[in-house]
C-alpha positions in Angstrom: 0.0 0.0 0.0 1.2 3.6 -0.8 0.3 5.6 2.7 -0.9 9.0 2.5 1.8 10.9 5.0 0.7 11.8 8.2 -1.0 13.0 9.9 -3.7 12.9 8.0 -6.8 14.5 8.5 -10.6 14.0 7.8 -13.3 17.2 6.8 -15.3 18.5 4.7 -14.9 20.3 1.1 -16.3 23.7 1.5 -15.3 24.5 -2.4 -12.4 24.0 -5.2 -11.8 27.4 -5.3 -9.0 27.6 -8.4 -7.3 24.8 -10.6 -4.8 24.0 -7.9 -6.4 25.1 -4.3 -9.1 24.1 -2.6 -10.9 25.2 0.8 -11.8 22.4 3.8 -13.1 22.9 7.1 -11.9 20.0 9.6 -13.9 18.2 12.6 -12.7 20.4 14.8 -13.8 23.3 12.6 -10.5 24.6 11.6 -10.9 25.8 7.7 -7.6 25.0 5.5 -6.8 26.2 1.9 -5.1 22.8 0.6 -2.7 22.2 -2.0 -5.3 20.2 -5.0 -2.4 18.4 -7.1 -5.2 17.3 -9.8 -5.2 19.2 -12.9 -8.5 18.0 -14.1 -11.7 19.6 -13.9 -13.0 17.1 -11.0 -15.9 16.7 -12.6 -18.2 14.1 -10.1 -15.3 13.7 -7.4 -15.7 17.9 -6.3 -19.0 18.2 -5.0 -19.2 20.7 -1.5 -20.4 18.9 1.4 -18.1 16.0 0.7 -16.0 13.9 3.6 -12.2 14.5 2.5 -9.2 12.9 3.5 -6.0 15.7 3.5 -2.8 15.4 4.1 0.4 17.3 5.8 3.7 17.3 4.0 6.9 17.3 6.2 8.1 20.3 4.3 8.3 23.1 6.4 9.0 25.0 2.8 5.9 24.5 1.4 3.4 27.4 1.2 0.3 25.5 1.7 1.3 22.5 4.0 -1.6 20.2 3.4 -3.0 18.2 0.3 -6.1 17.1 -0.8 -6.0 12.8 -0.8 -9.2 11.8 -1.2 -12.7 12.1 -1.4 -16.0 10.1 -0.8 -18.1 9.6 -3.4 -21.5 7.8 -2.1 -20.4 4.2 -0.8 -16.2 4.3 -1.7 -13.3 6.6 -1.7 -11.9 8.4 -5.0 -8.7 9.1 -4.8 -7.7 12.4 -6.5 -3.9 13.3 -6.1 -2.2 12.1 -9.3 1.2 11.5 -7.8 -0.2 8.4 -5.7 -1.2 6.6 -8.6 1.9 6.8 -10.0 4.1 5.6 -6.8 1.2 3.1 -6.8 2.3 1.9 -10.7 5.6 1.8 -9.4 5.4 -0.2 -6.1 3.6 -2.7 -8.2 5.8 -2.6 -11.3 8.9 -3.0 -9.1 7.0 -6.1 -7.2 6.2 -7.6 -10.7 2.4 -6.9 -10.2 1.3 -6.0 -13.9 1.8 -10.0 -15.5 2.9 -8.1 -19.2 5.8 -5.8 -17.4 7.4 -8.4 -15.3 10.1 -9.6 -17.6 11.7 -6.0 -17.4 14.5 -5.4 -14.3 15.5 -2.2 -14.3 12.3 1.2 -14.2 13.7 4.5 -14.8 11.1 7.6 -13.4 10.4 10.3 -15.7 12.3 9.5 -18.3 12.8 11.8 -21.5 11.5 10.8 -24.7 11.1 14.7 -26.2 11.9 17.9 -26.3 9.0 18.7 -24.5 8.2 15.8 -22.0 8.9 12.7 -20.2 7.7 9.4 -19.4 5.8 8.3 -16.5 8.2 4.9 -16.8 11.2 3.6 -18.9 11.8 0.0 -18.3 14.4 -2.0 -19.8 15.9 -5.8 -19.7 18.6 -7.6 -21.4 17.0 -8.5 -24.3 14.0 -6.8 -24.6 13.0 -3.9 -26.1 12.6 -0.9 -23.9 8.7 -0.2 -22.4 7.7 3.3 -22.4 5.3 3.7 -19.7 2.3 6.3 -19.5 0.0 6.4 -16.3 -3.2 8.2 -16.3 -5.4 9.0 -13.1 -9.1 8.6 -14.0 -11.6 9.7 -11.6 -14.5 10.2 -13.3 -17.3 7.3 -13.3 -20.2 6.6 -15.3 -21.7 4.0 -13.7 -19.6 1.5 -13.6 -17.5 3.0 -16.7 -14.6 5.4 -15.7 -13.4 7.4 -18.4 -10.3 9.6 -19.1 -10.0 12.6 -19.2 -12.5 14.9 -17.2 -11.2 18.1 -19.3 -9.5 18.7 -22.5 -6.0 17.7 -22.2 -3.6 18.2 -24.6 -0.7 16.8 -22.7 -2.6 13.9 -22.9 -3.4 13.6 -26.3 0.5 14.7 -27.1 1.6 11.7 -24.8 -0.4 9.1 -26.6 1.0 10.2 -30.0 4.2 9.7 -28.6 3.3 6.2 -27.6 1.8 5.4 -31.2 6.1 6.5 -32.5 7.7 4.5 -30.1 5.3 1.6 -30.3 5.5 1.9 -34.6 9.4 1.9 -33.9 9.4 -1.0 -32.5 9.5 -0.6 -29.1 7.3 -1.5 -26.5 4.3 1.5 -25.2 2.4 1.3 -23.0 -0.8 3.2 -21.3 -1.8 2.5 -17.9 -5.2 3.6 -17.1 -5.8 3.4 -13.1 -9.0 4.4 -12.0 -8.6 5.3 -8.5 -11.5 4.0 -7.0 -13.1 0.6 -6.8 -16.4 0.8 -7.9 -15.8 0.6 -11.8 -15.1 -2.6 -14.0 -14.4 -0.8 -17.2 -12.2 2.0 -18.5 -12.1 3.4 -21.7 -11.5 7.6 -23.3 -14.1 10.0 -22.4 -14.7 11.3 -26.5 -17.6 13.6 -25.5 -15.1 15.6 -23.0 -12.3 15.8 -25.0 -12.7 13.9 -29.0 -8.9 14.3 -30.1 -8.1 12.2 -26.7 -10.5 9.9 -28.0 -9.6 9.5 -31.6 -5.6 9.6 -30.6 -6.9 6.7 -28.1 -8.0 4.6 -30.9 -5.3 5.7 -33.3 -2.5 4.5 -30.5 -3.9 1.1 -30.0 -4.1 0.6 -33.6 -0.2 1.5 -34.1 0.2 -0.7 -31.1 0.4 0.6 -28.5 -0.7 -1.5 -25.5 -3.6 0.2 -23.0 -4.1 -1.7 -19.8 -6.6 -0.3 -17.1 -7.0 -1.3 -13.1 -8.7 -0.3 -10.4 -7.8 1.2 -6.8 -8.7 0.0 -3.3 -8.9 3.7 -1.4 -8.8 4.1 2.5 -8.6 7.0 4.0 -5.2 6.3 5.1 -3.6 4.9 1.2 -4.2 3.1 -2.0 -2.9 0.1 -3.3 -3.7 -1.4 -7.0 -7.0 -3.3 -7.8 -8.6 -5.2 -9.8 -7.7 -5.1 -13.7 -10.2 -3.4 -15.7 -11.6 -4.3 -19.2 -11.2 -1.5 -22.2 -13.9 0.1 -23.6 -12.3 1.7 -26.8 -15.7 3.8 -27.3 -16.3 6.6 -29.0 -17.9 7.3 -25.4 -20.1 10.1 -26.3 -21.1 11.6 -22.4 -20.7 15.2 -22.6 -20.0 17.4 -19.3 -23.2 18.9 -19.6 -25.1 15.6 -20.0 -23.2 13.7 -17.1 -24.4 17.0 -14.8 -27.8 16.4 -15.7 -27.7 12.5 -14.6 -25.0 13.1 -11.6 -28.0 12.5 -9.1 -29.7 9.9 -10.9 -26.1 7.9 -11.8 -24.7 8.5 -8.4 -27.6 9.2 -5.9 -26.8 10.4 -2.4 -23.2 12.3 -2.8 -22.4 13.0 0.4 -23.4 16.0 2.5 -22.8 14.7 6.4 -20.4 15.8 8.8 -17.1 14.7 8.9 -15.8 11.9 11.6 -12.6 12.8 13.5 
């Protein structure tokens, strides 16, 4: 299990107030304005009233001290900092978790493959060709469908085209979908958010690039990597707009209690 660090905390969101900062009031009613790492619109996994889980960082540097981990979502826990799901990927890749990566000994972090950007994951073997690695954080839930991304992203779209070279190359590629919660069985690209994620998503399997998906067991105190997800390919045509209007039918009873200590 990858632990949140401590201490951690339990509240309430009060509101995601910009891209990167949100507000939370604790049990004990103290109100923080936490570090929100997730670059996404949080569209499902933001609603006020919701239990959070925050964290404290042990750097005394740090202008906002605490982070935003988690976040209930009816029945389960969603976690929303993107860093955990990669040190997640990389517990499990390094304990030869993911069956189709296990040949490979040695995983290089962020590793350049651009000008302009890096891998999630290099791995290489004697003997093998070298695996690029690319993990996504997918929060957003359809049902049981989670899809990717919750807002255009053209990082995203540039990192799958870079998957579709190296894997036409001849190299291995590789995307790793984690949905980081455990209520979902499938995981595919969200086309009505974002259709040039979608039709590079197609476009990259068919050059062959390899797209896994798994789930995440959340806990308000860490995450550790679920069960393995089917694809969905799509076109998924859900819009923002529409999945707003069926929020409270799809997910009914988003939490509004108080927080437990």
């Amino acid at each position: 299990m990858v632990r949140f660090p401590e201490p951690v905390r339990r509240g309430r969101l009060l509101a995601r107030r910009q891209r990167f900062l949100a507000d939370v009031a604790l049990a004990d009613g103290t109100r923080l304005t936490v570090h929100c790492a997730n670059p996404g619109s949080m569209l499902g996994v933001s609603t006020p009233g919701s239990t959070v889980v925050v964290s404290r960082s042990p750097n005394p540097a740090r202008k906002l001290p605490w982070s935003l981990e988690a976040i209930r979502v009816g029945p389960v826990w969603v976690g929303v900092h993107p860093v955990r799901a990669n040190r997640v990927v990389a517990e499990a890749l390094a304990a030869g978790r993911i069956p189709c990566l296990r040949r490979y000994s040695r995983i290089r972090a962020e590793a350049a493959w651009g000008a302009r950007s890096r891998a999630d994951f290099l791995l290489e073997a004697e003997g093998l060709p070298p695996a690029w690695v690319e993990v996504k954080n997918v929060t957003l839930a359809r049902g049981r469908l989670a899809l990717f991304p919750d807002a255009v992203t053209e990082r995203g779209r540039r990192h799958l085209e870079e998957l579709a070279r190296r894997a036409r190359a001849g190299e291995a590629a590789v995307l790793l979908l984690v949905a980081s919660r455990p209520d979902v069985t499938r995981v595919g690209p969200a086309d009505g958010i974002d259709p040039a994620f979608g039709h590079a998503f197609r476009e990259a399997r068919r050059a062959g690039v390899r797209v896994l998906g798994y789930g995440m067991r959340v806990t308000p105190r860490g995450l550790v990597l679920g069960q393995r997800l089917r694809i969905a390919p799509g076109p998924h045509a859900v819009t923002r707009k529409a999945w707003i209007e069926d929020a409270p039918r799809a997910q009914p009873g988003l939490p509004r209690s108080r927080p437990t200590p």
